[in-house]
N, C-alpha and C positions, 0 to 999 in steps of 0.2 A: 504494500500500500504506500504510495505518495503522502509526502505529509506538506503540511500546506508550509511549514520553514524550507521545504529542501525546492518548493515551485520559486519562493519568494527570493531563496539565494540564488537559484540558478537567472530569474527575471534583471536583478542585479547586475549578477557574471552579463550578461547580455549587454544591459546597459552601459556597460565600464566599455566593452568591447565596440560598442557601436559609438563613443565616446572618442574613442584612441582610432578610428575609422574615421573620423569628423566631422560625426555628427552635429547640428548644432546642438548644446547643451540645453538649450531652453525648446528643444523637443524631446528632451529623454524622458519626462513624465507623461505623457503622449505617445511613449514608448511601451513604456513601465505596465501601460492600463492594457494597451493592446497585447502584448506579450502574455500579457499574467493571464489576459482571457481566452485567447488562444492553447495558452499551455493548459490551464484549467479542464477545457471543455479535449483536448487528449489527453490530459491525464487523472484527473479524478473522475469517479463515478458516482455522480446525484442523480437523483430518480430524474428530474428534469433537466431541460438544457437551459432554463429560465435560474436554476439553481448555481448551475456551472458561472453562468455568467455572472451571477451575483458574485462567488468566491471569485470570480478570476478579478472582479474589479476591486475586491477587498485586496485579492495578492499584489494588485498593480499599484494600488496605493500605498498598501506597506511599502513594497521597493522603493517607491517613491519617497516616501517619508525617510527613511533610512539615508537615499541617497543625500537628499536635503539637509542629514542632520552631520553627515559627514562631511559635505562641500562647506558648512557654517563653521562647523565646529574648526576645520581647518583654516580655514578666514579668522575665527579669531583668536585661534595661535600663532598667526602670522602678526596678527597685531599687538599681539602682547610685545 
């Protein structure tokens, strides 16, 4: 079974990669949501596909938030 941390890290790994590809950064959350729902709807199994997509847009945002708290947090390590 898929658990929804190993969709949200791999969503991530994706992100970083499409990032260092160069992409523009201010589409990686637009990335994040499409990916996570994609991956969701092949890899986990909810009765519906109305289900799927609900988690894949919770997995998209996780990533997303994650990423956003790493680009911050590194922003204000550089300013210290």
């Amino acid at each position: 079974m898929v658990d929804f941390s190993m969709i949200t890290a791999l969503v991530i790994g994706i992100a970083q990669l499409s990032k260092k590809a160069g992409l523009n950064p201010y589409l990686i959350p637009v990335l994040n949501v499409l990916v996570g729902s994609a991956l969701s709807l092949l890899l986990l199994n909810e009765p519906t596909m109305l289900d799927n997509i609900q988690q894949g847009l919770i997995i998209g945002l996780s990533a997303s938030g994650f990423y956003d708290l790493c680009t911050n947090t590194k922003k204000y390590q550089e300013s210290i």
